[in-house]
C-alpha positions in Angstrom: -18.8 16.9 -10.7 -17.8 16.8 -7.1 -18.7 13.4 -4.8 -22.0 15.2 -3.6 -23.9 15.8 -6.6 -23.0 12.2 -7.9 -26.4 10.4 -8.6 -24.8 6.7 -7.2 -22.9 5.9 -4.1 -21.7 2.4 -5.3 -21.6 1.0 -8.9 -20.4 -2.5 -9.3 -18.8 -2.4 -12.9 -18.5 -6.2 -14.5 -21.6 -7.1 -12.7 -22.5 -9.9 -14.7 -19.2 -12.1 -14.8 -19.0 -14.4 -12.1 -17.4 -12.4 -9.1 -19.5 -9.4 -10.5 -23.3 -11.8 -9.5 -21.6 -12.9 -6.4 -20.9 -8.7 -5.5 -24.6 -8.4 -6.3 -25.9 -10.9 -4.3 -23.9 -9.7 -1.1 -24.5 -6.0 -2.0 -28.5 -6.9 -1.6 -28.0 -6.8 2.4 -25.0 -4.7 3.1 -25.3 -1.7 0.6 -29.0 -1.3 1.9 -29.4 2.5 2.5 -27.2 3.0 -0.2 -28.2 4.3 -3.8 -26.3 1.6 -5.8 -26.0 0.5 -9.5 -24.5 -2.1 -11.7 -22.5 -1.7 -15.2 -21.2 -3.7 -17.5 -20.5 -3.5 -21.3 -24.4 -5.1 -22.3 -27.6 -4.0 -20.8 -29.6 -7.1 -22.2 -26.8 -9.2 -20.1 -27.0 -6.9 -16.9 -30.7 -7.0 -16.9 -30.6 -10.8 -17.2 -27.9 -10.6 -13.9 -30.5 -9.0 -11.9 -33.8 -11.2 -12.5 -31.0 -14.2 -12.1 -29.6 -13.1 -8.7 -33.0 -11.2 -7.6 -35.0 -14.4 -8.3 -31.6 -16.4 -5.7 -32.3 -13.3 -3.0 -36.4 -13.6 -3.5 -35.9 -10.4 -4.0 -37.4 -7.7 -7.0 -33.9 -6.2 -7.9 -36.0 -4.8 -11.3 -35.1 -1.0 -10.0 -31.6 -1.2 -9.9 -29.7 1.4 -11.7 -27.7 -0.2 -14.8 -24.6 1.8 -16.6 -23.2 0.6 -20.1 -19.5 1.0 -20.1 -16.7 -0.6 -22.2 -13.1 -1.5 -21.4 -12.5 -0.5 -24.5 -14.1 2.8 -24.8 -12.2 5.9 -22.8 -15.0 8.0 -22.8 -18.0 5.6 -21.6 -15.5 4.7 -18.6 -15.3 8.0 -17.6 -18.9 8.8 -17.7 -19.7 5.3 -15.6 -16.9 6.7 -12.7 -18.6 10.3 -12.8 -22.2 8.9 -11.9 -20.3 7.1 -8.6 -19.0 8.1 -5.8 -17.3 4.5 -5.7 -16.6 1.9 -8.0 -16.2 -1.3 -7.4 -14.2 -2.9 -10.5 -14.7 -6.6 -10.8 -13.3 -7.1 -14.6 -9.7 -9.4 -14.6 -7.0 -10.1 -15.1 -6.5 -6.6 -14.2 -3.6 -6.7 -15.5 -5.0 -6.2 -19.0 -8.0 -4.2 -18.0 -7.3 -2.5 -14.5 -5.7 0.5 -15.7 -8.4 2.2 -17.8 -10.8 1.9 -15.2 -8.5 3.5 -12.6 -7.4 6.3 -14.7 -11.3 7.1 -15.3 -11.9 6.8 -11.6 -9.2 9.4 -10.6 -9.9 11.7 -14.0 -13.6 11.9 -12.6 -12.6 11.9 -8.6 -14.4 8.5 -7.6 -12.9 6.0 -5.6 -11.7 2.7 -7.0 -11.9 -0.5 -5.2 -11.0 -4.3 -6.8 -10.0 -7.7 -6.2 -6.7 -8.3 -7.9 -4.3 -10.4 -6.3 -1.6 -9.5 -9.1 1.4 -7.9 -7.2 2.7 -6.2 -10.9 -0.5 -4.7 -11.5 -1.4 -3.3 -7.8 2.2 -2.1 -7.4 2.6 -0.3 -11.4 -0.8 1.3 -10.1 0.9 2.8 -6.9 4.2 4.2 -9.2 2.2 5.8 -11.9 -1.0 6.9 -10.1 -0.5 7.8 -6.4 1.0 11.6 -6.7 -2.6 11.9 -9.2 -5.5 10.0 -6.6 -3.5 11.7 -4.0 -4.1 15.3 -5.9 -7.4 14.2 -7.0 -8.9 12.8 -3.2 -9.0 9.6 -4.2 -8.4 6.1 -3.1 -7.4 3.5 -5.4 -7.6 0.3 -3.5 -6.5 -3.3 -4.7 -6.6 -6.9 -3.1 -9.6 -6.1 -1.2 -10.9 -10.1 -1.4 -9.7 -13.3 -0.4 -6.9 -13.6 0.7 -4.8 -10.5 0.6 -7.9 -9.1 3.2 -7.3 -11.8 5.9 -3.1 -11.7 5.4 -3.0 -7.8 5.7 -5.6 -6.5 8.0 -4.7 -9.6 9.9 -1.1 -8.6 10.4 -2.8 -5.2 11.5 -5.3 -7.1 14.0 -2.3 -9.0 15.6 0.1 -6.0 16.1 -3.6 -4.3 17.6 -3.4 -6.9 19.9 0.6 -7.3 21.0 1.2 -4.5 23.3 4.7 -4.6 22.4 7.0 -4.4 19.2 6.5 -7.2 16.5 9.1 -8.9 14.6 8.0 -11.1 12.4 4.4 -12.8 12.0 4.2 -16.4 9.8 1.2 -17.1 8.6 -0.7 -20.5 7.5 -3.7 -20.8 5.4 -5.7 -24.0 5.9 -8.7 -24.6 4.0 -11.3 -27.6 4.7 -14.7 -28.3 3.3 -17.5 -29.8 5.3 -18.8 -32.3 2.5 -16.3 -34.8 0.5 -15.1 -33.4 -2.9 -17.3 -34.4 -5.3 -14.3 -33.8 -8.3 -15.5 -30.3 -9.7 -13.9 -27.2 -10.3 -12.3 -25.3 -7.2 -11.0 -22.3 -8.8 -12.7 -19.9 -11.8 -10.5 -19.8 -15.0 -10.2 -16.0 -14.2 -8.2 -16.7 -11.2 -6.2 -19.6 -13.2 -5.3 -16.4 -16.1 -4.4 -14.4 -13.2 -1.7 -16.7 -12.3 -0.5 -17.6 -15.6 0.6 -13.8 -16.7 1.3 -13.3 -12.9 4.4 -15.9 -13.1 5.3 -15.5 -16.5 6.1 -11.9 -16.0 7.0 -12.2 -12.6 10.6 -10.9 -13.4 8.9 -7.2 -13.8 8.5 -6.8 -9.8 12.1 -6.1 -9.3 12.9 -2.9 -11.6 9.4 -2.1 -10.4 9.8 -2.3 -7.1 13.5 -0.1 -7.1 11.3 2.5 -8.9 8.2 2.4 -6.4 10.8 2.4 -3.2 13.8 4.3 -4.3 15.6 3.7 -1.1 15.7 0.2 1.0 14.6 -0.4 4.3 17.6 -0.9 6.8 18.3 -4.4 7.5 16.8 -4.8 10.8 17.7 -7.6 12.8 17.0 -10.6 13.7 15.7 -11.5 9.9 12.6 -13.6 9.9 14.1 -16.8 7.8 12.3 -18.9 5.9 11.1 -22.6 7.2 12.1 -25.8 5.4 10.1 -25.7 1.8 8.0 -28.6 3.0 7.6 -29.1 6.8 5.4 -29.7 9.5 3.9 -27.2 11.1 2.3 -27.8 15.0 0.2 -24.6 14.9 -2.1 -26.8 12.9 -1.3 -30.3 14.7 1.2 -31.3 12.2 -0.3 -30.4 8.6 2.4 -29.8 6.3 3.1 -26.3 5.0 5.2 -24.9 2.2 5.4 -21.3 1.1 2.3 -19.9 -0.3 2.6 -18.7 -3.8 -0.1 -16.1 -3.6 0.4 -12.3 -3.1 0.1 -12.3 0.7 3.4 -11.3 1.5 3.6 -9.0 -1.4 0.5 -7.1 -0.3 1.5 -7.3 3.8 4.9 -6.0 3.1 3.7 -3.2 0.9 1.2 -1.5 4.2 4.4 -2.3 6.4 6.3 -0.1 4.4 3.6 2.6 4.6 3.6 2.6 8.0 7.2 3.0 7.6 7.9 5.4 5.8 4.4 7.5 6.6 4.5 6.5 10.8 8.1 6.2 11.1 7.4 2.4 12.5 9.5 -0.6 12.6 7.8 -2.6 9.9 7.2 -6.4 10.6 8.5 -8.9 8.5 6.0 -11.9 7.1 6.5 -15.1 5.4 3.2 -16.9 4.3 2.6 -20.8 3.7 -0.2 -22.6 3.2 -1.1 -26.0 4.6 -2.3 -30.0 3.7 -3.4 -32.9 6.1 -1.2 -34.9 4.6 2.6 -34.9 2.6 0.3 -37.0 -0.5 -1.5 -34.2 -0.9 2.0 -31.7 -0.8 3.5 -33.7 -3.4 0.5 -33.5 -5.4 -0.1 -30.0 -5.4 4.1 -29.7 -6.0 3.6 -31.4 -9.3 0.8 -29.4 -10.2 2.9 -26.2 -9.1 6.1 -27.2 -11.2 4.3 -28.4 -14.5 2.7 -25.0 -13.8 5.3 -23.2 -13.3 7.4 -24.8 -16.2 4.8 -24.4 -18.9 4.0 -20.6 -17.6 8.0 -19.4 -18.8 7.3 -20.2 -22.6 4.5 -18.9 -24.7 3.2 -22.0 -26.0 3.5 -23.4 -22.3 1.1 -20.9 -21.5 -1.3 -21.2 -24.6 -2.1 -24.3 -23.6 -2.6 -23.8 -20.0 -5.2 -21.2 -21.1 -6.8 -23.6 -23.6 -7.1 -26.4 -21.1 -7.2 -25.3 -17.4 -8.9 -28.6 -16.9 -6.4 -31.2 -18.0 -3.5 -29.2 -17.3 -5.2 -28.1 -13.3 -6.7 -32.3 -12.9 -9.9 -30.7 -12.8 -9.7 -28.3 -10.2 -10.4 -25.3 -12.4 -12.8 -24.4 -14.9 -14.4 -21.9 -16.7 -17.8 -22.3 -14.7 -15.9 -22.6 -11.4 -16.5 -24.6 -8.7 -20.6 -25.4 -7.7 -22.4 -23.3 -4.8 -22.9 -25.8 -3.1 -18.8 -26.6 -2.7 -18.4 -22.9 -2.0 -20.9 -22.2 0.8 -19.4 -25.7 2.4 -15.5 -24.8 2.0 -14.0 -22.9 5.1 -10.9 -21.3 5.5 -8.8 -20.6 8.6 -5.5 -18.4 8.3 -3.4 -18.7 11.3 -1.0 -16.2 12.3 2.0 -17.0 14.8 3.6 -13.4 16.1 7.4 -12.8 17.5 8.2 -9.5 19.6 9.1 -7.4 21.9 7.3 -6.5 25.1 6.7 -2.4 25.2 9.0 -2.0 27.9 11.9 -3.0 25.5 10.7 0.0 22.7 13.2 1.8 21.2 13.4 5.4 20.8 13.9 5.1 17.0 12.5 3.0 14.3 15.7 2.5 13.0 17.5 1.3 16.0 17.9 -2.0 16.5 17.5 -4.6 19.6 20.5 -6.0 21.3 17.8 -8.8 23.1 16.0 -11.8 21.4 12.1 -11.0 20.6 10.8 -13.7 23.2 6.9 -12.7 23.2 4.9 -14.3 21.5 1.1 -14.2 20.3 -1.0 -16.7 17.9 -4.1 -15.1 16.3 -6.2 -16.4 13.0 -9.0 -15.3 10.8 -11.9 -17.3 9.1 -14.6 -17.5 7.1 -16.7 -19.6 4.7 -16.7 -19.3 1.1 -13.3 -17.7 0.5 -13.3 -17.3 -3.0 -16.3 -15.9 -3.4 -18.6 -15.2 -0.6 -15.9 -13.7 2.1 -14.3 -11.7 -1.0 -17.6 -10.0 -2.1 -18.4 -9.2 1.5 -14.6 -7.5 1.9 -15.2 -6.2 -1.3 -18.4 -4.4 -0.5 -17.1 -3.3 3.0 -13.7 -1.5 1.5 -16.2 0.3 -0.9 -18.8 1.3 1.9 -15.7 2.3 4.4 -14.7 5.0 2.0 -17.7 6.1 1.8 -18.0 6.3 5.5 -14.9 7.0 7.1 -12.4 8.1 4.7 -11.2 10.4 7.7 -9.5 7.4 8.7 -7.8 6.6 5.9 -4.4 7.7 5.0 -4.3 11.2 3.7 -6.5 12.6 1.7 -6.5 9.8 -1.1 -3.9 7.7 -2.8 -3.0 4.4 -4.5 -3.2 1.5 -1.5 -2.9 -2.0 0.0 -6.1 -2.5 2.6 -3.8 -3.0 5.2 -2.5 0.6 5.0 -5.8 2.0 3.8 -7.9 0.8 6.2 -5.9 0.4 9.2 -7.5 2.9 11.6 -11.0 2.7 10.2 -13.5 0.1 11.6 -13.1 -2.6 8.9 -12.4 -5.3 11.1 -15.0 -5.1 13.2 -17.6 -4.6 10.1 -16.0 -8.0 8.7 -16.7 -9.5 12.0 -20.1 -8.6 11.8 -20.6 -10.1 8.6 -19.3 -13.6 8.6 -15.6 -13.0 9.1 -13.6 -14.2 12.5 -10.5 -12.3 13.8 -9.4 -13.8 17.4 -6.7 -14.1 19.9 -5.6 -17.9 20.5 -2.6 -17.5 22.1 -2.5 -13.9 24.1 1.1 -11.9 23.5 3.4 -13.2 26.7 
């Protein structure tokens, strides 16, 4: 079945776990036009998604195709990605259930878009399956939410806007809510699962990585070094920043070495950090981190962080995640702070290095509301529809990606824009 006889443009597969209703609820406004459905392993559940999330829209949703599918069950996964020409997968930790979906995406020759933020998942995707979506015409895109989207087609935004050669960019994530905490959840137990089997297998990224990349990028000069592991940062008036734990840099540094190796350009080096009012608040969340972090290397460590996100997160996680009414008030504000080269200095080869300091300079950020939920299921959407839409700008003719390098030349940016999402110039490049 080729991509025009398909019966859906979109599906939305794990439509009635929590990011799945929050996909819905965006996909009311911006896949209008489109011939969309939802799947999920039970129709009784599905149906009870869409008179919940029609009945928060005001809107009859009672027509909207449903698919029954199960993780578990090969052949119903390849008959949900045959009836789409895109799937949106929104079932984690993808790290247990990513890869079926993906292999029944590029077996039927539908696209495959998700959220993960779980750098051993996204990058064993991109060894094992890229030669096959590449043969197949598909794109298999991860990290296509909060906050890989901001970090990577941010860095992409800023070099847009250089005129020059970057370096390096740092970037700072600061997020602030417009109401006082009332002590609830902030984060969804799926993310807090994430994280657990993220660390505790962290030690797989190396062997992966020297299997993905089987020869290193020269060491170009100067190296961006890291900053002090708690410090003050005057980008954000003197909030304090240490190194953010997320998959940002794993992500960024994956499209730069795309461009590499696909454009033959210099790729930029990134460091990410994230950033508190005040050092009570650092030390706090360093506690957290370390007991985290401890716990996470043993297997009873992390039986009972799954058993009691609660205790073991002070409350700041949860199975029912944190209230609307924190969500649509919580705002987040990545800055980015860019080193270079003016284009006068540009080398003939990517290789070469400069015998000058990068002296130019440019400060750029990106923000939204509702990062976990409401800006992710709005980049979600818009990674799916820009497929759809422009895939002629995308890299090749299909292929396992980070958004950064899959969506570079299309017009994602400015679609984000026009859906609740900032990117700006501060500080122009001088």
């Amino acid at each position: 079945m080729n991509q025009k006889e398909k019966k859906l443009d979109i599906v939305i597969f794990g439509a009635s776990g929590f990011t799945g209703k929050y996909t819905i609820f965006e996909g009311i406004k911006l896949l209008n036009g489109l011939r969309w459905g939802i799947a999920g392993r039970s129709q009784k559940k599905l149906q009870e998604t869409l008179m919940e999330i029609g009945k928060k829209a005001n809107k009859d949703l009672s027509d909207i195709p449903i698919v029954t599918a199960d993780l578990k069950d090969t052949e119903s996964l390849k008959q949900l990605a045959e009836q789409c020409k895109v799937l949106i997968n929104c079932c984690g930790p993808y790290r247990f259930y990513g890869e079926p979906v993906v292999r029944a995406c590029i077996e039927a020759g539908t696209h495959h878009v998700d959220v993960s933020g779980e750098p051993q998942y996204m990058e064993r995707m991109q060894l094992e399956y890229h030669q096959q979506a590449q043969e197949r015409g598909v794109y298999v895109v991860s990290a296509c939410g909060f906050d890989s989207i901001p970090a990577d087609l941010g860095t992409v935004f800023l070099e847009r806007e250089f005129d020059g050669v970057v370096n390096s960019v740092e970037t700072y994530l600061q997020m602030t809510s417009k109401i006082p905490y009332d002590g609830g959840a902030v984060l969804h137990y799926g993310t807090w699962e994430s994280a657990i089997y993220g660390l505790a297998h962290a030690n797989e990224l190396r062997p992966l990585r020297s299997k993905l990349y089987k020869s290193r990028l020269p060491n170009f000069q100067p190296r961006l070094k890291n900053q002090m592991p708690m410090h003050k940062t005057n980008i954000l008036n003197g909030w304090w920043a240490v190194p953010f734990p997320g998959s940002d840099r794993s992500v960024v540094m994956r499209s730069q070495r795309y461009f590499y190796d696909a454009e033959h350009k210099r790729p930029i080096q990134m460091k990410a950090y994230v950033a508190f009012a005040s050092l009570l608040q650092v030390l706090g969340v360093a506690f957290v981190a370390t007991v985290f972090a401890i716990l996470c290397r043993f297997e009873i460590g992390r039986k009972l962080l799954l058993q009691h996100p609660k205790l073991f997160s002070f409350g700041f996680c949860s199975h029912d995640g944190p209230s609307e009414r924190l969500m649509e008030n919580t705002e987040f504000t990545m800055y980015f702070r860019g080193l270079g080269w003016d284009k006068t200095e540009k080398l003939l080869d990517a290789n070469d290095q400069y015998k000058s300091s990068p002296k130019k300079k440019i400060i750029t950020r990106v923000s939204g509301t509702n990062p976990g939920y409401g800006a992710t299921c709005v980049a979600l959407i818009l990674a799916a529809v820009t497929i759809l839409r422009e895939s002629d700008k995308m890299p090749g003719s299909g292929g396992v990606y980070p958004p950064g390098a899959a969506y570079a030349k299309t017009s994602l940016i400015e679609q984000l824009c026009e859906n609740g999402l900032k990117f700006e110039v501060l500080r122009a490049a001088k």
